[in-house]
N, C-alpha and C positions, 0 to 999 in steps of 0.2 A: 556420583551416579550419572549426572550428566557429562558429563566428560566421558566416564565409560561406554555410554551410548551415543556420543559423538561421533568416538574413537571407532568402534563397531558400526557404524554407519558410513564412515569414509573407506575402512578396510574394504565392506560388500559392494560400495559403490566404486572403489577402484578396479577389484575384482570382474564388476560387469561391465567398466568403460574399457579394459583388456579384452572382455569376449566380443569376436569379430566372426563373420566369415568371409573367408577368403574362396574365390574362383579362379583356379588356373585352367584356361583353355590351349589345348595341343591339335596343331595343325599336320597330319603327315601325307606327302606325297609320296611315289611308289611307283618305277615301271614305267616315266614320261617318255624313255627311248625317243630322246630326240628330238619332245614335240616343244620345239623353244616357240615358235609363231606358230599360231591356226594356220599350218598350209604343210599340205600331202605332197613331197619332193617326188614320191614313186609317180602319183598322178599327174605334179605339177599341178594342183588345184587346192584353193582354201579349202580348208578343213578346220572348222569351226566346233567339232567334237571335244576339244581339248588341248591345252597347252601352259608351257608355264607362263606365257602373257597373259590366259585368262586367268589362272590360280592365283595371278599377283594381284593383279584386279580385284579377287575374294580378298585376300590374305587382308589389303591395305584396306577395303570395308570393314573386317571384323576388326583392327587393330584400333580404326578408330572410335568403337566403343566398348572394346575388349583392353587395359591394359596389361593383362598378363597373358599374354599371347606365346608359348612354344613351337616355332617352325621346326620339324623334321623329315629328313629324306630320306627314305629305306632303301636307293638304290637302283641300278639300270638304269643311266640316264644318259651315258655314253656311246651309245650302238643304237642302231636303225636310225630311220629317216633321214639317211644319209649323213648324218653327224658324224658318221665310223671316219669320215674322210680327213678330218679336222685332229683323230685320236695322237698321230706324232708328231703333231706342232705345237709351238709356244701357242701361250695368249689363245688356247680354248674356250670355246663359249660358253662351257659348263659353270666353270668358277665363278665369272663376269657375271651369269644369269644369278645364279644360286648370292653369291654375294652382295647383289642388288637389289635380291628379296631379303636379306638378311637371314638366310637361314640358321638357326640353332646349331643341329646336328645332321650330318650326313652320314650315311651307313654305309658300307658295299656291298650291291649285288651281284650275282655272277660273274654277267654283262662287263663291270669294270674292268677283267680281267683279260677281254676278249684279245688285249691289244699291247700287252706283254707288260712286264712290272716298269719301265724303265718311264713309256707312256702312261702312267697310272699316278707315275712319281712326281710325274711335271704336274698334272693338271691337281691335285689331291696337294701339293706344295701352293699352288694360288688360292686356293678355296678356305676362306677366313672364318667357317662353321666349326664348330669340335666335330675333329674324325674321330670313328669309331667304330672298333670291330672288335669282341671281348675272342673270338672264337680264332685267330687270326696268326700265325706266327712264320719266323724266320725259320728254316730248318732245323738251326741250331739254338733255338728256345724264344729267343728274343720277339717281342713283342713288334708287327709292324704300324699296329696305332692303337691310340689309347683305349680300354675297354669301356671304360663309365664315362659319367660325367654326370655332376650336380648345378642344377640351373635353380635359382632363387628366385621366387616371386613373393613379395610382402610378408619375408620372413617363412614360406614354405618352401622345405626343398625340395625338390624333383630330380629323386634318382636315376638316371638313363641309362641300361645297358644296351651296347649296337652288338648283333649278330650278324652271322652270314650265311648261308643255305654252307653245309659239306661239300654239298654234289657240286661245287666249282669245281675243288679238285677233278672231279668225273669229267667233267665239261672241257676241261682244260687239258686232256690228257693227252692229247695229239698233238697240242700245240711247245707243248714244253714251259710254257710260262709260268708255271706254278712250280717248278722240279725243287727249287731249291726254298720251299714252304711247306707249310701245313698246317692242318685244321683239326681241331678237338670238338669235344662232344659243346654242342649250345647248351645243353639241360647242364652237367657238370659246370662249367662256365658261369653260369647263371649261378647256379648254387650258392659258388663261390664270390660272385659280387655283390648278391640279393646280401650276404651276412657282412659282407665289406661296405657296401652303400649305408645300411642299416647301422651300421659302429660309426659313421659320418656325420649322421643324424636325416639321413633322408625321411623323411615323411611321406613319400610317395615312392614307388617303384615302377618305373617304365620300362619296357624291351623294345626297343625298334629289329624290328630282325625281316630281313631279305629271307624269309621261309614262308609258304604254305602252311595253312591249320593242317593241313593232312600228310602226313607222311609222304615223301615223294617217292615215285616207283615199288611205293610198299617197303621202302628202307626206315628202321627205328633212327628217332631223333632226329628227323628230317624237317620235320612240320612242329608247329608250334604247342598242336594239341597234347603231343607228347609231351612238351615244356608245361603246359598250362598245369597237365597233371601232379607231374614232378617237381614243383617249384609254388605250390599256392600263395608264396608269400607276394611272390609279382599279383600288382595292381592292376596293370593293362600293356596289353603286346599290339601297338601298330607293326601289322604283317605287309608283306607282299610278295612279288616273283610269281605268283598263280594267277595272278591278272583275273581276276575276280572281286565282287563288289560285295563286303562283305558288311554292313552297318552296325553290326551287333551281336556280339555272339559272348555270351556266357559260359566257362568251362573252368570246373572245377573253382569257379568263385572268381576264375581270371576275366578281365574284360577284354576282348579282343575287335579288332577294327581291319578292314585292307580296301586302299582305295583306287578299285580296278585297275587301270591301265592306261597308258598315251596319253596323262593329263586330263582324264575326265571327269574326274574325281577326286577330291579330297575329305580323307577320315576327320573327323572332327569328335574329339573328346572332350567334356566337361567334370573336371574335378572341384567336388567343392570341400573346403576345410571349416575345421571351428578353432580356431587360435582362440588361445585365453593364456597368455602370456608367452612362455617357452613351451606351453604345452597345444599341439596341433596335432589335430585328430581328420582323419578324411572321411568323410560321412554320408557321401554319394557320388557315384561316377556314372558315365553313361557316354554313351559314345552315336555316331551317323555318321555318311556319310552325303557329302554335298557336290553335284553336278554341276560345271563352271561355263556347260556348254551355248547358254545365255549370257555370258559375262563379254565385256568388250575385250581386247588386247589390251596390255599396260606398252602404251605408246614408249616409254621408254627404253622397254625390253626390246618393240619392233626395231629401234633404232639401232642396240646393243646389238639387235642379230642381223643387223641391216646388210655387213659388209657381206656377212655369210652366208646371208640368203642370197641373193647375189650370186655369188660363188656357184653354190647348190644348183640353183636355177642352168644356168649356162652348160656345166655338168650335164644333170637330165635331161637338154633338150639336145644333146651332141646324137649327130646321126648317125649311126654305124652299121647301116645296111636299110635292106627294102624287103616286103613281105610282097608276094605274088596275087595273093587272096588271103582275106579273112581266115584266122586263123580259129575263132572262138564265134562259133552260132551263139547268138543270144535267144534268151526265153529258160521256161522250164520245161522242164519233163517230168508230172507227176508231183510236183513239189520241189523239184528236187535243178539247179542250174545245169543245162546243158554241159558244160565242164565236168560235174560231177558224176555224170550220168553215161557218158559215151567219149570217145575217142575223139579226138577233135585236133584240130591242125595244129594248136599249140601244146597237149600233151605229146603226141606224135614224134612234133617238135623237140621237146624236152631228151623223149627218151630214145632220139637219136643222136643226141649230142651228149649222152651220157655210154649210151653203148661204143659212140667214135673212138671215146678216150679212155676209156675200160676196157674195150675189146669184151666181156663181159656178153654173155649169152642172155641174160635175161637181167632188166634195170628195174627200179621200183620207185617212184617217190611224190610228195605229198603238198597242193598248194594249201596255202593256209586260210585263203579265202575263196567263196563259190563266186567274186566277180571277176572274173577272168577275162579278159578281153583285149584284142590287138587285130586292127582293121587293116585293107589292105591296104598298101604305101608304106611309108617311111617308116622304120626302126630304130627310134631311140634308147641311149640307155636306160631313161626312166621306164621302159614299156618292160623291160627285163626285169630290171627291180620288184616293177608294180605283181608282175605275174608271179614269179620264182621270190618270194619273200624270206628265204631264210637265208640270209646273207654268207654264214656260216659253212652250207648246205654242203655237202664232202660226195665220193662216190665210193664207197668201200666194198673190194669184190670177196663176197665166203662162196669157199663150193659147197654147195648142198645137193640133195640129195632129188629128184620129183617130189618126194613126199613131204619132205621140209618144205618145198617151194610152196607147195596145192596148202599145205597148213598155214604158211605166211600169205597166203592170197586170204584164204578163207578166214584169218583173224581180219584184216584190211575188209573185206564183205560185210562182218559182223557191225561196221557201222552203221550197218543197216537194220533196222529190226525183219522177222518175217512177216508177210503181208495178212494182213488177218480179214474176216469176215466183212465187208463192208468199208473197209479202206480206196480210199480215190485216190489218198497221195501215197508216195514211200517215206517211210519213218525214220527217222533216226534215233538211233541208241540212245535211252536216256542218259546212261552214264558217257555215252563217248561222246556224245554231241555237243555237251556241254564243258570237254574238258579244255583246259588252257593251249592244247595244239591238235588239229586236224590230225585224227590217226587213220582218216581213210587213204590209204595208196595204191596208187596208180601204177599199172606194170607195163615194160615195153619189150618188145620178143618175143611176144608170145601172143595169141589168139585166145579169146576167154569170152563167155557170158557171165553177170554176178543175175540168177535167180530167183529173186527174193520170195518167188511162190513156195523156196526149197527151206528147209531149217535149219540152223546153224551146222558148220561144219560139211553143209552140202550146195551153198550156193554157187561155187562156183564150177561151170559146167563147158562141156567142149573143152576143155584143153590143152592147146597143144603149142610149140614154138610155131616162130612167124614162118618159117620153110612148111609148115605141115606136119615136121612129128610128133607123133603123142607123145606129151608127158606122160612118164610111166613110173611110179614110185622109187623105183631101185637107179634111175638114171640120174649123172653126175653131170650138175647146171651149175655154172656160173653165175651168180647173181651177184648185181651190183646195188648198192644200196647207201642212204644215209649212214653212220655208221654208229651217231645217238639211237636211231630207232632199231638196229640190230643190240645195240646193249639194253634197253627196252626190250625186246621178246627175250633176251635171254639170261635176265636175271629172274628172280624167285620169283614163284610164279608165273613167269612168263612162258610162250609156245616152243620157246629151243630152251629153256631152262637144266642143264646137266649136259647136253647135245654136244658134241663135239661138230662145229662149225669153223675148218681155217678159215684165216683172213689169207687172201691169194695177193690181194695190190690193194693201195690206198693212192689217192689222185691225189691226198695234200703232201704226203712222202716223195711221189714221185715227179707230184709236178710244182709242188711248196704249198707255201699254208693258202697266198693269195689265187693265184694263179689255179689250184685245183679245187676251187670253190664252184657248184654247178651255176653262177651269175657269170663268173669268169670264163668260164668252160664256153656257155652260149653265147657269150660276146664275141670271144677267138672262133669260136665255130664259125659264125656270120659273115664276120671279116675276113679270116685264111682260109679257109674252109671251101665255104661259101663265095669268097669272091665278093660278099655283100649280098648275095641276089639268096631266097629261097623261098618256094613255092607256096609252103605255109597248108597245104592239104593234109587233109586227116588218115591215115593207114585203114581207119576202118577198122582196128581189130580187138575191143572189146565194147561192152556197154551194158546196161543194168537195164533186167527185164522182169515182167511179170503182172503190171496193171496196163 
């Protein structure tokens, strides 16, 4: 009898020297676009909001009293802050960065793609992280990197699947660098490895996916929410590409995270398990995210990007012409920056060096920030960058019609809300203010008031081209324009949605992918153009009224 009750006391007690709980913590970054050191290349000024110096900084505090620590990169890390420049040479600083924080898993966003597969090849061949994109393929079937991946920590696995937004393909479509690819459903995808990870023995399932919780442009299976739906068995999806700060969000049982933008944040997930032998169970998750904009540089990354900041620097501060006057009053109007509000020497600016090389009767387009600014004197190329941010930025001419024109002014006014009872400043759109890219635009050719005393669909008032004739509905205008935000108003539900709109000329067809970029356009303007010299005054001919 005692031995039976020995024996039954050694079983239970090996039993509970097996139950553990284990903590696996997952790091994900999202959207750094470039920010390797706290410093703004467009302003030429530290910028201590965010970078991968200071994330390293976090990373190696949590690690050293974290040791199950996950690094993952969802993507866009390649493009802006002048990093684009580095995209077709050896020995990129992507790799060197990312490999010296030891990153897990890297994912692709868009972004990656901006600079053709052959560039994507080199720098994604140095990079010593598991790639991964489950959604990703050759034309002809073939996988171009791996879907999953299972990372172990004390005996828990952690199932990884990488995604990618579709809408590259979209993005990509003028460039050609995608022709001989393509992209499948993330939800189907997911399906498919959630039951391949699980026969593995994953214990946890992860999505890293370069997509938005929302739908993008209102297209299914765009956003994650639609995966969270269709896929309950996923545990948690570190999101990004909408550059939004997202710490928490529960859907359908999924845990979701997305950690803003330009290195300012990082998602931080805590999984916790109950191991008791072979058998682990996950029994709470939760997720935040962490602001790095307190944290120092990891000196060693300064050094890593030392040669290249450097480089960057010398770049930005090349002269390539003179401004006569101030092109941008400062102050507000109403709440609202002088830029955003009236005509000013550097929209003026803009939209005659969009009309030069379009020919194009009427231009349209958008900054991405209200600090717009360039004094008189000297003309660098960082001053171009700083203002015209969308590196990308195309000039695409549809004929339209007056009435199409007055409807694509009046969606761009809608930024605005109407002015209500008791209002001192002008509002903006709760839904548009807050989205991931300025959709208010700016027009040039034409003479305009935006009314906001008026209601939607009637703010915009007087108008007429810059010679003085009335816009009149039935008359055929040339409009030159981004050519992402013309397939924006005219997908579903959009304002030219069914519309029959040509495309008349495209400035990356006609004048290449680089060179008919609106950055490129205003540089050559300056220089051949211009002669170097331009006066930098305002036309005077719209602005937003009503308080």
């Amino acid at each position: 009898m005692k031995k039976l009750l020995l024996s039954l006391f050694l079983v239970l007690s090996t039993g509970v020297l097996h139950s553990k709980e284990v903590n696996v913590k997952i790091l994900g970054t999202s959207d750094v676009h470039g920010r390797i050191v706290p410093w703004s290349y467009a302003a030429d000024e530290e910028d201590k909001s965010g970078s991968y110096a200071q994330i390293s900084t976090y990373v190696k505090e949590v690690r050293a009293v974290n040791r199950n620590v996950i690094l993952v990169d969802v993507g866009d890390e390649i493009q802006d802050n002048s990093i684009d420049v580095f995209a077709p040479e050896k020995n990129h600083p992507i790799p060197k960065v990312l490999n010296y924080m030891k990153y897990d898993v890297f994912v692709l966003g868009n972004h990656e793609f901006n600079f053709g597969m052959p560039a994507l090849n080199g720098i994604l061949k140095d990079m010593k992280a598991k790639k991964l994109t489950a959604n990703f393929y050759h034309k002809d079937g073939r996988r171009y990197l791996a879907p999953t991946a299972i990372i172990e920590k004390e005996g828990v696995k952690i199932g990884i699947i990488g995604l990618t937004t579709p809408m590259s393909a979209k993005f990509e479509e003028d460039t050609g660098h995608l022709k001989d690819y393509k992209f499948t459903s993330p939800t189907e995808e997911a399906k498919k490895y959630v039951a391949e990870l699980k026969k593995k023995g994953a214990d946890a399932i992860v999505v890293v996916a370069h997509m938005g919780i929302d739908n993008e442009n209102n297209i299914p299976d765009t956003g994650v929410r639609d995966l969270a739906n269709a896929v309950p068995e996923i545990d948690v999806i570190i999101a990004g590409h909408m550059h939004v700060n997202v710490k928490k969000e529960l859907i359908n049982g999924v845990l979701i995270t997305e950690p803003h933008r330009y290195g300012t944040m990082v998602s931080e997930v805590d999984l916790k398990f109950d191991v008791n032998g072979k058998k682990v169970k996950l029994i709470d998750k939760t997720s935040d995210t962490v602001a790095v904009k307190e944290k120092e540089a990891d000196p060693e990354i300064v050094k890593i990007y030392g040669p290249y900041h450097e480089r960057l620097r010398k770049i930005a501060n090349e002269i390539i012409g003179e401004t006569a006057n101030d092109m941008v009053p400062q102050g507000k109007n109403h709440g609202v920056s002088i830029a955003f509000s009236k005509d000013t020497g550097m929209s003026s600016f803009i939209t005659d060096v969009q009309k030069h090389y379009s020919k194009a009767d009427v231009v349209a387009f958008s900054y991405n920030y209200e600090n717009v600014k360039l004094d008189k004197g000297p003309i660098r190329r960082k001053d171009i960058v700083f203002n015209y941010r969308y590196a990308g930025g195309d000039v695409s001419v549809y004929e339209m019609t007056g009435k199409q024109l007055k409807d694509y002014m009046e969606w761009s006014a809608d930024y605005f809300d109407t002015i209500e009872k008791g209002d001192k400043d002008y509002r903006y759109n709760e839904v548009r203010g807050k989205s991931k890219y300025v959709t208010f635009d700016i027009f040039g050719g034409v003479k305009y008031k935006i009314d906001l005393r008026n209601a939607k669909g009637n703010k915009i008032t007087g108008l007429e081209l810059a010679d003085g004739t009335k816009v009149t509905p039935d008359m055929k205008i040339k409009v030159g324009m981004n050519s992402y935000r013309f397939d924006q108003l005219a997908k579903k539900g959009g304002i030219f949605e069914g519309q029959n709109i040509p495309l008349v000329w495209s400035s990356k067809e006609a004048m290449g992918q680089e060179k008919g970029t609106i950055q490129n356009m205003m540089m050559d303007y300056i220089q051949n153009v211009k002669n170097g010299k331009i006066d930098g005054k305002s036309h005077d001919r719209w602005e937003i009224i009503g308080l």
